[in-house]
C-alpha positions as CSV (number, residue, x, y, z in Angstrom):
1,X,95.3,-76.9,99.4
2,X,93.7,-75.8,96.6
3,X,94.2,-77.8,93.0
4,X,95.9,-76.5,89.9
5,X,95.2,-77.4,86.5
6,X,96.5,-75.9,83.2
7,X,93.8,-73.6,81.6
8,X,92.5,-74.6,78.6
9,X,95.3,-73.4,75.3
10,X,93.9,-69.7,74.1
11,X,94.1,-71.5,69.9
12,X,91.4,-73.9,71.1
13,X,89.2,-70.4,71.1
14,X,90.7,-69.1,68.0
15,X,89.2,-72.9,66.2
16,X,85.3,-72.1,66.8
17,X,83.4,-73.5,63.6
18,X,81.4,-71.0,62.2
19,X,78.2,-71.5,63.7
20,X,80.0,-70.3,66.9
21,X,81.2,-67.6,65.4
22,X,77.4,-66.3,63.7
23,X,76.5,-66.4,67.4
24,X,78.6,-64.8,69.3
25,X,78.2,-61.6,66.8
26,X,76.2,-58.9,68.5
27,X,73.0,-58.3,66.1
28,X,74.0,-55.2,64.9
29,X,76.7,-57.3,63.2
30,X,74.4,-60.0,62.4
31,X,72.3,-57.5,60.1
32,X,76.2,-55.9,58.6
33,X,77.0,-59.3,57.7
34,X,73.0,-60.4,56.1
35,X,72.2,-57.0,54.0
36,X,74.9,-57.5,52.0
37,X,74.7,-61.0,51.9
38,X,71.1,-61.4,50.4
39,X,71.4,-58.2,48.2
40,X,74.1,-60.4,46.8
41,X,71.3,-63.4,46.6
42,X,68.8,-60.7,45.1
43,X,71.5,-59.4,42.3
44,X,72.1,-63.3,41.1
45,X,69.9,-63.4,38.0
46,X,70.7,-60.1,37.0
47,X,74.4,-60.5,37.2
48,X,74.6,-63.9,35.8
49,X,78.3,-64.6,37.1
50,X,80.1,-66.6,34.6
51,X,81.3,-69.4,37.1
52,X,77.6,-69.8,37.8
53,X,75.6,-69.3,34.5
54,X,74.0,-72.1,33.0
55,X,74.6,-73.7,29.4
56,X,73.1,-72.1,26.1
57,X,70.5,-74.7,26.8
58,X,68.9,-73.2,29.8
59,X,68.2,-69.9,31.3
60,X,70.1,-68.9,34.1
61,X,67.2,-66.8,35.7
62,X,64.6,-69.7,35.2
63,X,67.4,-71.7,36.4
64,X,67.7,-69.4,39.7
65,X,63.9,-69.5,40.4
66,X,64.2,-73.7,40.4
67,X,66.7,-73.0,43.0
68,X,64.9,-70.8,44.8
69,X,61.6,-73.1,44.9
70,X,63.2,-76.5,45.8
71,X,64.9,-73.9,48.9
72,X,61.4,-72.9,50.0
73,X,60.0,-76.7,49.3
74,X,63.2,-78.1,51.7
75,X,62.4,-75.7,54.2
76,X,59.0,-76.4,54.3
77,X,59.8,-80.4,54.3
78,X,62.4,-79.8,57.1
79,X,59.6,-78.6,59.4
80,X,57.9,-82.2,59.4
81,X,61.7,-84.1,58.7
82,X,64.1,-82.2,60.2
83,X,62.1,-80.4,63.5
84,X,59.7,-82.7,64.2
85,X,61.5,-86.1,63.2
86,X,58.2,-87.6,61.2
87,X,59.4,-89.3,58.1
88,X,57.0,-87.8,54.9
89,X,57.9,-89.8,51.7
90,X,54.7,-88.1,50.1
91,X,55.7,-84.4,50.5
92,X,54.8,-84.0,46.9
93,X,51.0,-84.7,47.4
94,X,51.0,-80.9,49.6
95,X,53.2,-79.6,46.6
96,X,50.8,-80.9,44.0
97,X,47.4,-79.9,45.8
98,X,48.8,-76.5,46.2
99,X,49.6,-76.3,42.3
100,X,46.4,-77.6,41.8
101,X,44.6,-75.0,44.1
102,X,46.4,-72.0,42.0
103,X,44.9,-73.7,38.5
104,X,41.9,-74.3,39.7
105,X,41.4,-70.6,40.5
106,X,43.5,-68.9,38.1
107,X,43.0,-70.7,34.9
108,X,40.2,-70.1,32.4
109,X,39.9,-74.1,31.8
110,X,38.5,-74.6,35.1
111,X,35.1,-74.0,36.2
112,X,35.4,-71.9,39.3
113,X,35.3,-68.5,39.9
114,X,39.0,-66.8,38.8
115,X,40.6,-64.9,41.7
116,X,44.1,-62.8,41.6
117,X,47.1,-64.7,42.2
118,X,48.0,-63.0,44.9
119,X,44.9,-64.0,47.1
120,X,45.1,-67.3,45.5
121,X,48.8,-67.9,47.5
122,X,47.1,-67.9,50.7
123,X,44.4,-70.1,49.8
124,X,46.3,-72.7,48.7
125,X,48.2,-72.3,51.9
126,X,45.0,-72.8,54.0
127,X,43.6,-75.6,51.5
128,X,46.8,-77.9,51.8
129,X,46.8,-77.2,56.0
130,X,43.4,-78.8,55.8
131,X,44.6,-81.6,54.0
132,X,47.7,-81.6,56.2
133,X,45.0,-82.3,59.2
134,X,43.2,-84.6,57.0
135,X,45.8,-86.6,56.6
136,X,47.6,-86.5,59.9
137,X,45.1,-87.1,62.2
138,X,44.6,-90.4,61.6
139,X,48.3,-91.2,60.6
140,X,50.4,-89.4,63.1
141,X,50.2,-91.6,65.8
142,X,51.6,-94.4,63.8
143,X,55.9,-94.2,63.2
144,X,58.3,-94.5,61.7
145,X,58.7,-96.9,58.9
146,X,54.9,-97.4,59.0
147,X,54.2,-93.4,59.0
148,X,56.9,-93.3,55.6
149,X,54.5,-95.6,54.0
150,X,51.0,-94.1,54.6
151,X,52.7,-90.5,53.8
152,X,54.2,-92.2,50.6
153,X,50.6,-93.4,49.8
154,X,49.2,-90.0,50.2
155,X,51.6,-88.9,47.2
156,X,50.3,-91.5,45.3
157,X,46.6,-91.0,46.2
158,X,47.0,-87.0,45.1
159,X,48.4,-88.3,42.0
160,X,46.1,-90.7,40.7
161,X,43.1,-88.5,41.8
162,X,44.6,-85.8,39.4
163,X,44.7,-88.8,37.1
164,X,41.7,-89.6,37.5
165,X,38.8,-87.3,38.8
166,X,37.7,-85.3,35.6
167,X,37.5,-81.7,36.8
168,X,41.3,-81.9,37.6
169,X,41.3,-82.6,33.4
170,X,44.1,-85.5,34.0
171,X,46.8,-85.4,31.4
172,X,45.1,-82.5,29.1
173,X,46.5,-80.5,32.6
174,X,45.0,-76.6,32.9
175,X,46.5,-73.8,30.9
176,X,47.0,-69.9,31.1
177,X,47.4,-69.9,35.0
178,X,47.7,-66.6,36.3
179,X,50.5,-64.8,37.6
180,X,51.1,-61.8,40.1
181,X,49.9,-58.4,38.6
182,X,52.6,-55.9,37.2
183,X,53.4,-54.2,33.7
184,X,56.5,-52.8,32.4
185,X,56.7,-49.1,31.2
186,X,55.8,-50.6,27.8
187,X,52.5,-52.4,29.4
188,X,54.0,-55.8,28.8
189,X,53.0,-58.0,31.7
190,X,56.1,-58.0,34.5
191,X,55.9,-61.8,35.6
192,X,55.9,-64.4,32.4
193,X,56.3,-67.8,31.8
194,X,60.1,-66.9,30.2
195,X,61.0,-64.0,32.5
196,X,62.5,-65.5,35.8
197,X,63.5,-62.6,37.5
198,X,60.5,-60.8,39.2
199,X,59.6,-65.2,39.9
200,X,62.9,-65.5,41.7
201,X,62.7,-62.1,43.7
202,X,59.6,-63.0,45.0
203,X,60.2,-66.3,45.9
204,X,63.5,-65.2,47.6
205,X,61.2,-62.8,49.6
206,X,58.8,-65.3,50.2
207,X,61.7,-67.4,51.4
208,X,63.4,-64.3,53.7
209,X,59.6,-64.4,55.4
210,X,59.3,-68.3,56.2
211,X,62.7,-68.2,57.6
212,X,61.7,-65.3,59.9
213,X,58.5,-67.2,61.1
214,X,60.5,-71.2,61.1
215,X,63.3,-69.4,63.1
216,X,60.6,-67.9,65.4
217,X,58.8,-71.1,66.3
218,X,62.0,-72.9,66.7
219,X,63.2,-70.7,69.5
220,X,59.5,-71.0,70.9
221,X,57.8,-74.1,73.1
222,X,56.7,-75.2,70.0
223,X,60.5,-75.9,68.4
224,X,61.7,-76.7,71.9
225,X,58.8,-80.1,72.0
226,X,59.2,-80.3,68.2
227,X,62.6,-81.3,69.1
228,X,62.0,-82.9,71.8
229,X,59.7,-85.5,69.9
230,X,62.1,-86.2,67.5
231,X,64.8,-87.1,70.3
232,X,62.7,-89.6,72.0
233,X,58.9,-89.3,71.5
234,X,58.2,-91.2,74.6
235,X,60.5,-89.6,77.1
236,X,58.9,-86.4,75.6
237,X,55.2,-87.8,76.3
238,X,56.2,-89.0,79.9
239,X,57.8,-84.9,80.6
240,X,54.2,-83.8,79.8
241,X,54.6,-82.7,76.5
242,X,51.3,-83.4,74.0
243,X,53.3,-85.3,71.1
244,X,50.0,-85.8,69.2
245,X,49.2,-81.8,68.7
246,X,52.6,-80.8,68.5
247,X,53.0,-83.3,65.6
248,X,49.7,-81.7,64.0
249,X,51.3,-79.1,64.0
250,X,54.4,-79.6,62.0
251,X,52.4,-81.6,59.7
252,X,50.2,-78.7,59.0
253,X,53.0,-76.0,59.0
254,X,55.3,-77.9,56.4
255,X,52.2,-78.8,54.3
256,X,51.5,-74.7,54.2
257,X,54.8,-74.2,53.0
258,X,54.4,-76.9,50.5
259,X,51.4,-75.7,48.9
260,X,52.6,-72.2,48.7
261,X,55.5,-73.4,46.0
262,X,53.2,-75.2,44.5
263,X,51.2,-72.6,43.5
264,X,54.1,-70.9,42.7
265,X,55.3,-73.2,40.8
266,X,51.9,-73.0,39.1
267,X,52.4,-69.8,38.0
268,X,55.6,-69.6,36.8
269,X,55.0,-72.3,34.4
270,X,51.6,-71.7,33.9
271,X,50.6,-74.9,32.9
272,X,49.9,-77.9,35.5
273,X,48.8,-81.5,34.9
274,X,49.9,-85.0,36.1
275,X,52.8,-85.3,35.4
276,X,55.2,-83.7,37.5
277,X,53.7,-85.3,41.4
278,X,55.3,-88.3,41.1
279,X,57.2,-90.4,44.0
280,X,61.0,-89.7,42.6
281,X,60.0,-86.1,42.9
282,X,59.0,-86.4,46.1
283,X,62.3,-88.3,46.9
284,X,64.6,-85.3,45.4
285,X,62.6,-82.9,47.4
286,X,63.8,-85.4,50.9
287,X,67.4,-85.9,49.3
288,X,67.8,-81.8,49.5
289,X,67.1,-82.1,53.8
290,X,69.0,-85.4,54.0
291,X,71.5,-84.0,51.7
292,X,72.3,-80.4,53.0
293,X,71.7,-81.3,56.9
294,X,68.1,-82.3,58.4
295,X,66.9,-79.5,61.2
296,X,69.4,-77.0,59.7
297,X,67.7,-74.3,57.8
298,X,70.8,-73.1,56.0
299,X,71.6,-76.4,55.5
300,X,68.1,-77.5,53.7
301,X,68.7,-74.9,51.8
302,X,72.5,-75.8,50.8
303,X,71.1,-79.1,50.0
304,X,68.2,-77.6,47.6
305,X,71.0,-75.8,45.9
306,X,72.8,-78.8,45.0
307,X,70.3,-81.1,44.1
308,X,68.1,-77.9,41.7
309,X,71.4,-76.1,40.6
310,X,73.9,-79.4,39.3
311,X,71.3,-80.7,36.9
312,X,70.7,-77.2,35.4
313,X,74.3,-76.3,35.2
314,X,75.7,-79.1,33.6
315,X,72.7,-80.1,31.6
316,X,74.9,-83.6,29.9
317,X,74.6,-85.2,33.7
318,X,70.7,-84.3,34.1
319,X,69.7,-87.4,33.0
320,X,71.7,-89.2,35.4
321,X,70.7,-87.4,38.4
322,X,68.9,-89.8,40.4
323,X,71.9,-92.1,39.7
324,X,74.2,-89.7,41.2
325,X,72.2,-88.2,44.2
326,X,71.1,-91.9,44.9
327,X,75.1,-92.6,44.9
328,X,75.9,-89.3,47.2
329,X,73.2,-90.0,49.4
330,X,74.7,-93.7,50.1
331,X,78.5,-92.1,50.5
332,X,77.0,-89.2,52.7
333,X,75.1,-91.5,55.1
334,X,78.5,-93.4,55.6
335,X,80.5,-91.5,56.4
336,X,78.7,-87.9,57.2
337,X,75.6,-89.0,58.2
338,X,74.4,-85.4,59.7
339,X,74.5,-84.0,55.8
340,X,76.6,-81.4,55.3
341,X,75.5,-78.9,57.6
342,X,73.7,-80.6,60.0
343,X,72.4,-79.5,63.2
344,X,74.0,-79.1,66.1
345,X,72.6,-78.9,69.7
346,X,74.3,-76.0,71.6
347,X,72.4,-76.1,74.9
348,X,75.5,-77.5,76.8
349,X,78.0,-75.4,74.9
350,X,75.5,-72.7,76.1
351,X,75.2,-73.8,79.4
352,X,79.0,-74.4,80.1
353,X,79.5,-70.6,79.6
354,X,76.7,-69.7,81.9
355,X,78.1,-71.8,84.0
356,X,81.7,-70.2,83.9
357,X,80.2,-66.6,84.5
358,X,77.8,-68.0,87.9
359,X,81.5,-69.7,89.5
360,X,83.2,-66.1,88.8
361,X,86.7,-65.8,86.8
362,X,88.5,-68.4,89.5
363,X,87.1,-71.2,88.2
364,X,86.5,-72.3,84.3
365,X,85.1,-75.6,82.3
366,X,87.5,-77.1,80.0
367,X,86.2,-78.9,76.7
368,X,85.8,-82.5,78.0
369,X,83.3,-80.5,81.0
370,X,85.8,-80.9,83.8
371,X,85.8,-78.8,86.4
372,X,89.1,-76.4,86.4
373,X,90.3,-74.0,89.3
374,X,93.0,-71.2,88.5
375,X,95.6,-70.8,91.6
376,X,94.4,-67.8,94.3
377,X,96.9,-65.6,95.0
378,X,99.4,-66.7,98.0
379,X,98.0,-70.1,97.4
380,X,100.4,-73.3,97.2
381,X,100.1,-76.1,94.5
């Protein structure tokens, strides 16, 4: 006798979020539904949608490079936070030694040989993954609560050295930091400190390129024990996995990304000092993964959005933005504690369907995981 269960109802297929949806689109359709998508995200600035435009006070390209950088910064953060688990409350030091790198190259107040901006990116890239080892390889075996609070004083130790070691010039900051090359057809430089469009393209593209490479490494053995660390470190270490370098390596990855918007930053504005590497901007950098969904690039990147964009767009609540992020992150935690978009582990859902396919079309999984087995033909109930 063979048993008889009711297949699963055909609306509970027609309810897949939209995650489930993104992946079950052949990649042809993938790229039909992105092209459009980020020319859209390209066009922003130049469009300047009235729903979206900032007040007389601000400008809206300007306003749209902000957002762009705190995206690249929250990606970058959500490579230590989000993939590898490892609490950094001093992601600002990589941001600051970065923009610090950029000056120090760039800017005719420093001493040092000036270099094109363009070459400078990847140096302060490489400079800020050496202080990423620096730092955690004596650190990264500690956790938790005691790893926040050495990262944390690593923010604080990049500040006060900029405060107080004399070739960093302190408060008196460096001026006239250079910029990527480019002219109008008038011969008027391209990039400037009050032009934010060719800023925002490029860090869009810049952005476009990381996700290509973070989405890469996530689908390799790297993501897979970057994962698996932030799970349950030990159970990893017993499976064989080498928690220490793996750790390394997110450290050193997020702190690359880190350094490259801060030389970005660097340039854009074109002046850096001490004052902008403090710890509360090191805390809204962590409110954009917490906020938009930690180990969820899209969501890292909703988060940025929201915490870069609502301050800029409704300029009489900007002073009160720590007040209110501080309040969201409190109502988020209880009762969406996964942010917004936060990640979601698919390797059953996966499995469950590779599953169905290996037993043939007799035999299906409903959504609990239960075994269910369709009538044969000629068979009785």
């Amino acid at each position: 006798m063979t048993t008889t269960t009711t297949p699963a109802p055909a609306q509970a297929k027609k309810r897949r979020p939209l995650g489930e949806w993104w992946n079950n689109l052949g990649r042809v359709q993938q790229w039909g539904v992105l092209i459009p998508l980020v020319a859209l995200v390209y066009l922003l600035p130049v469009l300047n949608p009235p729903i979206l435009t900032t007040e007389p006070g601000y400008d809206f390209p300007i306003a749209m490079f902000e957002v762009a950088r705190y995206a690249l910064i929250a990606i970058g953060l959500n490579v230590v936070v989000g993939q590898a688990g490892l609490l950094d409350l001093g992601y600002v030091g990589f941001f600051a030694v970065g923009a610090y790198v950029a000056a120090l190259f760039t800017s005719p107040d420093s001493s040092l040989s000036k270099l094109p901006f363009l070459v400078v990116l990847p140096i302060a890239m490489a400079v800020t993954m050496i202080f990423g080892v620096v730092l955690g390889t004596p650190t990264l075996r500690l956790r938790g609560d005691y790893l926040a609070i050495v990262t944390l004083g690593f923010g604080e130790i990049v500040r006060l050295l900029a405060d107080n070691v004399d070739p960093l010039r302190g408060n008196r900051g460096f001026q006239q930091v250079g910029h990527p090359p480019g002219t109008h057809a008038d011969g008027s430089p391209l990039f400037t400190n009050t032009n934010g469009i060719p800023w925002y393209w490029l860090c869009v593209t810049i952005i476009i390129l990381i996700l290509f490479l973070v989405g890469n490494l996530e689908r390799s053995r790297v993501g897979r024990a970057w994962v698996a660390i932030r799970d349950d470190e030990d159970a990893a270490e017993i499976m064989g996995v080498p928690t220490f370098k793996f750790k390394i390596w997110a450290f050193v990855g997020g702190a690359a990304i880190g350094g490259l918007s801060g030389a970005l930053y660097a340039g854009q504005l074109g002046f850096v000092n001490n004052q902008k590497f403090d710890v509360v901007t090191s805390m809204l950098f962590l409110a954009a993964v917490i906020l938009g969904g930690s180990g969820n690039k899209v969501g890292v990147i909703l988060g940025a959005v929201v915490v870069a964009y609502i301050p800029l767009r409704f300029l009489v609540i900007a002073q009160y933005k720590y007040l209110i992020f501080g309040v969201a992150l409190i109502v988020l935690m209880i009762f969406r504690p996964q942010g917004l978009l936060g990640a979601r582990q698919r390797l059953l859902t996966y499995g469950r369907q590779a599953y169905q396919r290996l037993l043939g079309k007799g035999e299906q999984i409903s959504s609990d995981g239960a075994l269910q087995t369709e009538p044969t033909p000629g068979s009785k109930s």
